[in-house]
C-alpha positions in Angstrom: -9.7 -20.2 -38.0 -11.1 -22.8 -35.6 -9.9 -26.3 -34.3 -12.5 -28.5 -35.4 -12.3 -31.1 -32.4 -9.6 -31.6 -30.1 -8.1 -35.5 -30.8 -7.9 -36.7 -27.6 -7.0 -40.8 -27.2 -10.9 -41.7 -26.2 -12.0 -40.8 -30.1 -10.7 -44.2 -30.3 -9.7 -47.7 -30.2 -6.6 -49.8 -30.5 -4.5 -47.6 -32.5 -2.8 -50.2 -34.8 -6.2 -50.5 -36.6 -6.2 -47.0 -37.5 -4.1 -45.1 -39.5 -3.2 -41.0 -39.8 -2.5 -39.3 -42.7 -1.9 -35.3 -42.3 -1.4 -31.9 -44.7 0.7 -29.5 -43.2 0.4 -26.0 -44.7 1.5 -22.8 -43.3 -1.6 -22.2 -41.0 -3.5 -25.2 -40.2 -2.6 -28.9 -40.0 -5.4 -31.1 -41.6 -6.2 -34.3 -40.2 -7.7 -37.7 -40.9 -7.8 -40.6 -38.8 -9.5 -43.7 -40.8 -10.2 -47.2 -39.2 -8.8 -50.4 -41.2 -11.4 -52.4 -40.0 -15.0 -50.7 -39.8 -16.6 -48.3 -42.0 -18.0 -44.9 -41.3 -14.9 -44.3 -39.1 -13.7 -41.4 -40.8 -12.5 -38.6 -38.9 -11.5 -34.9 -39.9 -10.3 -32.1 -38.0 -8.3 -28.9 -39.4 -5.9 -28.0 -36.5 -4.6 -23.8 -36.5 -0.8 -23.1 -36.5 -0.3 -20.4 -35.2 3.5 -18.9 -36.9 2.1 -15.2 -35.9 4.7 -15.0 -33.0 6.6 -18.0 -33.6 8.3 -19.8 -36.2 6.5 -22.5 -38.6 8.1 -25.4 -37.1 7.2 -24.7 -33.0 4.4 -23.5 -34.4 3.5 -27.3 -35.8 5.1 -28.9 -32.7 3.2 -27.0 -30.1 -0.5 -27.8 -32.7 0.5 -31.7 -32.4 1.4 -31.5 -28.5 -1.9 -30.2 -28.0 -3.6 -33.2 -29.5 -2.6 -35.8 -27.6 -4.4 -38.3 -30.2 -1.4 -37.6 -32.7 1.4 -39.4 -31.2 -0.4 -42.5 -30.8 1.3 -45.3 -32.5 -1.0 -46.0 -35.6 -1.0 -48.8 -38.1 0.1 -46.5 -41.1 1.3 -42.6 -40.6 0.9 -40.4 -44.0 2.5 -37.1 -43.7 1.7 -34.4 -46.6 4.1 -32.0 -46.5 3.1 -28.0 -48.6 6.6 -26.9 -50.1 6.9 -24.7 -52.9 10.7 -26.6 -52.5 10.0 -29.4 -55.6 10.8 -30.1 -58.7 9.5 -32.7 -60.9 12.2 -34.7 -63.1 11.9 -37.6 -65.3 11.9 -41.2 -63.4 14.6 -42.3 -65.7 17.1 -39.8 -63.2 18.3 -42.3 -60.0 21.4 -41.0 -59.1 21.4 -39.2 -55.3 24.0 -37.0 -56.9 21.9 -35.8 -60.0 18.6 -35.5 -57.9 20.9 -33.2 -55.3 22.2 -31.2 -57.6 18.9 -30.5 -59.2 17.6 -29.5 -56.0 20.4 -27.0 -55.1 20.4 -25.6 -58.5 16.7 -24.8 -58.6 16.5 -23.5 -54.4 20.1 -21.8 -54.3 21.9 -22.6 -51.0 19.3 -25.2 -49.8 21.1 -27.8 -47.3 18.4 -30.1 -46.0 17.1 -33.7 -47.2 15.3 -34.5 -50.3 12.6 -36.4 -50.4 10.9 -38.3 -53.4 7.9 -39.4 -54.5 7.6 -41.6 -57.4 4.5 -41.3 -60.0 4.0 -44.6 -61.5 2.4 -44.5 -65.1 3.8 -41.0 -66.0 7.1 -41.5 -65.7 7.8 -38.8 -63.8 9.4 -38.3 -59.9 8.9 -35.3 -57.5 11.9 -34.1 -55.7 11.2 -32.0 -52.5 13.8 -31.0 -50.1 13.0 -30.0 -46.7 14.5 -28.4 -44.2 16.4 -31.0 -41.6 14.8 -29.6 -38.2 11.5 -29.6 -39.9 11.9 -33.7 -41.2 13.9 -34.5 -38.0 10.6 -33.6 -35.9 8.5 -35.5 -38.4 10.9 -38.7 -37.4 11.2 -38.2 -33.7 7.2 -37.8 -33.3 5.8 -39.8 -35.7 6.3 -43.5 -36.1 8.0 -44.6 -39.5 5.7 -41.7 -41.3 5.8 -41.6 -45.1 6.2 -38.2 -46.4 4.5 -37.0 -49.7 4.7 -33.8 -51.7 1.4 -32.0 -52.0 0.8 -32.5 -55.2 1.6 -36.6 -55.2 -1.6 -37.9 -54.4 -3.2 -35.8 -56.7 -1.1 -36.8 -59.5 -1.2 -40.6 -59.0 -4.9 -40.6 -58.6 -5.8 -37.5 -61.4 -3.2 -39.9 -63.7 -5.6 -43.3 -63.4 -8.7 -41.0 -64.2 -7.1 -39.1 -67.5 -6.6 -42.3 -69.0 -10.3 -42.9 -69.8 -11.4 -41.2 -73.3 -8.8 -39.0 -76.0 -9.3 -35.8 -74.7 -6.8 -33.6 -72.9 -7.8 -33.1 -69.0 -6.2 -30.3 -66.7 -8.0 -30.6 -63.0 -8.5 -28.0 -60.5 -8.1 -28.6 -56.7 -9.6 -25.1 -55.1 -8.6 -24.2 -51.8 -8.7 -21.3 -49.7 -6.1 -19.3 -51.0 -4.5 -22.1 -53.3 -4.8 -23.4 -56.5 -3.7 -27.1 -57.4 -3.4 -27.8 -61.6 -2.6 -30.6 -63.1 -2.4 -31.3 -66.8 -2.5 -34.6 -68.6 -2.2 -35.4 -72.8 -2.0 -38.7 -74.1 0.2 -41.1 -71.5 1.6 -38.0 -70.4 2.0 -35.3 -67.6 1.5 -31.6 -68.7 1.9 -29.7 -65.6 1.9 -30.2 -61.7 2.4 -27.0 -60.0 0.4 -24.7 -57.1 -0.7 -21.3 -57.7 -1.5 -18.6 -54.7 -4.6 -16.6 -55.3 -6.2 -13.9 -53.3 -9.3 -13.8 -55.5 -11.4 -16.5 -57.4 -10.9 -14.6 -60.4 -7.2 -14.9 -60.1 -7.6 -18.7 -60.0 -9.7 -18.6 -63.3 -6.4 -16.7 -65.1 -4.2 -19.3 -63.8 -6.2 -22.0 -65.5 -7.2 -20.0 -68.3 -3.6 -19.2 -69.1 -2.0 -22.5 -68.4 -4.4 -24.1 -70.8 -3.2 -21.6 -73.6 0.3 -22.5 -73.0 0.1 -26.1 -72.8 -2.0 -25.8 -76.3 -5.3 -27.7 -74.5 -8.2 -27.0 -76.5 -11.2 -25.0 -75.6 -14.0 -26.8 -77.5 -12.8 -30.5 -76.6 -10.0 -30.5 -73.4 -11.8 -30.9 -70.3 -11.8 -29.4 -67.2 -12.4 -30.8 -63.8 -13.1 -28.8 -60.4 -12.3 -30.8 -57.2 -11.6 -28.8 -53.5 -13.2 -25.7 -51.8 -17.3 -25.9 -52.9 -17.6 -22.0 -52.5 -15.0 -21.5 -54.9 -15.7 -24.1 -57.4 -19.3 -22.7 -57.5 -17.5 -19.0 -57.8 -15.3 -19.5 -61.3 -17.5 -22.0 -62.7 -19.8 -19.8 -64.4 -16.9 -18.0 -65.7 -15.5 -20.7 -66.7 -18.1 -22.0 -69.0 -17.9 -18.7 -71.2 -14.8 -19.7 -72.4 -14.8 -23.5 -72.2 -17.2 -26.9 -73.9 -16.5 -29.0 -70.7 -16.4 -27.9 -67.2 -17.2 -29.8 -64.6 -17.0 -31.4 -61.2 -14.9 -34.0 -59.8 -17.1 -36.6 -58.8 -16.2 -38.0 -55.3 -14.7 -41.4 -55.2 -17.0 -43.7 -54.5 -14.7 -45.7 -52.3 -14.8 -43.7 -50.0 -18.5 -42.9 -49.3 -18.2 -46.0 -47.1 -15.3 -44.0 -44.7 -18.7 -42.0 -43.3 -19.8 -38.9 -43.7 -16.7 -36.5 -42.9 -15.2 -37.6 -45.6 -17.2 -35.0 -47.6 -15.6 -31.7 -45.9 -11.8 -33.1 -45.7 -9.3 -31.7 -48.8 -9.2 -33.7 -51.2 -5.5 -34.9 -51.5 -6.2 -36.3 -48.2 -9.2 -38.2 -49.5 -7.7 -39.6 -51.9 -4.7 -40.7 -50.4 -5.7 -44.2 -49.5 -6.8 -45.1 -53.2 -3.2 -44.4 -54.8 -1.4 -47.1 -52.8 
């Protein structure tokens, strides 16, 4: 895997009139820097971490001391943390105590922070816990940085879409080796998880077989595709034999304007800015 472009401090302006929002994954850090004040600004770089030799977190450290651009001090900071570490719990649970003992039930001997996200208009709250070396960095680099599960974005903005028509709607976000599904009924989340996949075909039996247990039906439930464009095109005809509706995620039009990147950055990143 490549670096994209090296983020160096001339790519820009005054920092304050830009802001940062990141994915961290296990191997490569993605990046998009976005100007609050002029359009076609957007710009995307996906940074390797390299944990061959080295843990994940010096790993991460040593990909963001590289780039000097990163520690600038930005208007907003958006940190998207990948952590199979979650659960997701009705919003109606508040108390610290509850939420921790959730956490440690579900991740047996887990001892760093939990982090939550809520999801306004389902009723529902993600509880992530992270490690505290690993959110102690995040705090000491970044300035003020909010810190989101993986799958929040995605939920908050898949959530406004689903309310339109009566049909049942499960979306897709392909990547690489990755599979993000999410399931909405009527006013209602379904499912939220992430599947690993090491073929497309694998990804089509995860959706196939999530739909069957969540009771979505084949000839009227829909089915949207956002992420990777190689591997939507893949598992698409597939797809179809067994499904009415399959089809693509159509890119927010809000954020054509960002420029032209926009079209080759993931698409929980993306969409980030519109679920604010």
């Amino acid at each position: 895997m490549e670096q994209r472009q090296r983020l160096d401090r001339e790519l820009i302006g005054e920092p304050r009139l830009w802001r940062l929002a990141m994915r961290i994954g296990e191997k490569s850090l993605h990046v998009i820097l976005l100007s609050t004040i002029e359009d076609n600004s957007l710009i995307y770089s996906e940074i390797p971490i390299d944990s061959a030799n080295t843990d994940r977190l010096k790993a991460l450290e040593e990909a963001v001391y590289e780039n000097p651009l990163l520690l600038s001090d930005f208007g907003r900071i958006d940190c998207i943390v990948e952590t199979e570490k979650f659960i997701i719990t009705p919003s109606i649970i508040k108390s610290t105590e509850v939420r921790e003992r959730m956490i440690k039930t579900t991740f047996e001997n887990f001892e760093g922070e939990i982090i939550t996200n809520e999801l306004p208009g389902i009723n529902a709250t993600i509880l992530m816990g992270i490690e505290a070396d690993f959110i102690g960095f995040l705090r000491r680099t970044f300035n003020n940085p909010h810190i989101h599960h993986h799958l929040s974005s995605l939920c908050r903005y898949f959530n406004h879409k689903s309310r339109l028509g009566n049909s049942g709607k499960m979306y897709a976000n392909m990547r690489d080796d990755r599979l993000d599904l999410l399931a909405f009924g009527k006013d209602s989340l379904l499912l939220a998880n992430t599947f690993r996949y090491r073929d497309p075909m694998d990804a089509v039996y995860y959706i196939l077989a999530c739909r069957q247990s969540l009771g979505l039906d084949a000839g009227s439930d829909e089915l949207f595709l956002a992420g990777v464009k190689e591997v939507r095109e893949t598992i698409t005809p597939t797809l179809r034999e067994y499904l009415a509706y399959v089809m693509p995620v159509i890119f927010p039009s809000a954020m054509f304007k960002a420029g032209k990147e926009a079209l080759n950055a993931p698409f929980d990143l993306i969409v980030l800015p519109l679920c604010e």
